[in-house]
C-alpha positions as CSV (number, residue, x, y, z in Angstrom):
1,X,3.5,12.2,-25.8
2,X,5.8,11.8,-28.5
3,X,4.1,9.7,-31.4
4,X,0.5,9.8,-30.5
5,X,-0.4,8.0,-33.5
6,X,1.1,5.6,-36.3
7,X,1.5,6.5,-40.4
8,X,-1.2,4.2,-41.0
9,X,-4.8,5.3,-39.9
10,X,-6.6,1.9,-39.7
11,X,-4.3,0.7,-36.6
12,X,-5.7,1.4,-33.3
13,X,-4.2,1.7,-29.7
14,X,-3.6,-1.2,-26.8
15,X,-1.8,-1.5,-24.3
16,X,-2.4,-3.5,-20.5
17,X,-4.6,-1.5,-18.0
18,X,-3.8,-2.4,-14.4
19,X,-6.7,-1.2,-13.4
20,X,-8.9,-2.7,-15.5
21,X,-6.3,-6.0,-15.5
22,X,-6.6,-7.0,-19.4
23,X,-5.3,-5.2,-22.4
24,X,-7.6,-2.2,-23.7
25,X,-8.0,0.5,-26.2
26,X,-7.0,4.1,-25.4
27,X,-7.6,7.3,-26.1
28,X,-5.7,10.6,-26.0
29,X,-6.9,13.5,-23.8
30,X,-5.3,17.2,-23.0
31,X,-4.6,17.9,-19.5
32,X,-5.9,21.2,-18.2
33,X,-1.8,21.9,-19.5
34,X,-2.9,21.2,-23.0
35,X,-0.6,17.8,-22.7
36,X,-1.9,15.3,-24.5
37,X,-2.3,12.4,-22.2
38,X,-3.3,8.4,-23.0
39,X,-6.1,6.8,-21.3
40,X,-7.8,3.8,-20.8
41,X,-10.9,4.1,-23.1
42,X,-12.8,1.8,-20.4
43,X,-11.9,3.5,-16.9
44,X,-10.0,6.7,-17.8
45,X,-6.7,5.5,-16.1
46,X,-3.4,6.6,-17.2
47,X,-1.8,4.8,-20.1
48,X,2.4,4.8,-20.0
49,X,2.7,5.9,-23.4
50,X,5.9,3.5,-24.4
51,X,3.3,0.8,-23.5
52,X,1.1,1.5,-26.4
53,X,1.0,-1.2,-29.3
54,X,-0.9,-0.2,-32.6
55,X,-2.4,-3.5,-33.6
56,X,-4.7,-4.1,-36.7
57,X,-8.1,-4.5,-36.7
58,X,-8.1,-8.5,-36.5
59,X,-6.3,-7.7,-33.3
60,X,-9.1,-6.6,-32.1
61,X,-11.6,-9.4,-31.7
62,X,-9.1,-11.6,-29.2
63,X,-9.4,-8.2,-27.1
64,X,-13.0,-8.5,-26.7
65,X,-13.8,-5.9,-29.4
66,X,-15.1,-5.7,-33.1
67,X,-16.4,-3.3,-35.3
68,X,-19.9,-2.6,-36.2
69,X,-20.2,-2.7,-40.1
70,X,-22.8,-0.4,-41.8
71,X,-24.7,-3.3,-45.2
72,X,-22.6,-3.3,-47.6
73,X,-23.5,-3.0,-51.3
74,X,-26.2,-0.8,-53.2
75,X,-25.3,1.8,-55.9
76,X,-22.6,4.1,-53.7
77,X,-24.7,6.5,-53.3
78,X,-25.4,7.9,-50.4
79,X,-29.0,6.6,-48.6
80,X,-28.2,3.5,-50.9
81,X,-28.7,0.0,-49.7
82,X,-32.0,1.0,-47.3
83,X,-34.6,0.6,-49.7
84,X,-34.6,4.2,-51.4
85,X,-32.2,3.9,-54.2
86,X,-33.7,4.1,-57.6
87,X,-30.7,1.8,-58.6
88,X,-32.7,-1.3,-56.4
89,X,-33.5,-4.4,-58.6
């Protein structure tokens, strides 16, 4: 696999899965070779790497997937925003 991933981090992998018969996500995985190999992230099926799109993450949602998102706001510091910041109003 040439390019396994793209200069910006935030993308992430599709491409169509005959098995599974809709585009998925995909994941890399080393052979028992040590080659690294693209999979379906549902199934495990092989993944032609030239199929593989990077899309964005508003890409994602049409695909049947979304990402969970932790509260937002409080102080910054860490443990902040469940009750035990001493930064609370």
């Amino acid at each position: 696999m040439s390019d396994p991933a793209p200069a910006l981090e935030s993308d992430f992998p599709v491409a169509r899965c005959a098995r599974c018969a809709r585009e998925v996500l995909t994941h890399v995985h080393l052979d028992e070779g040590g080659e690294a190999r693209r999979l379906c992230l549902h199934c495990d099926a092989e993944i032609d790497p030239a199929e593989v799109r990077w899309v964005d993450e508003a890409a994602l949602e049409p695909l049947g997937y979304g990402l969970h998102r932790a509260e937002e706001g409080g102080c910054g510091r860490p443990g902040c925003g469940r009750g035990n910041c001493s930064n609370r109003q």
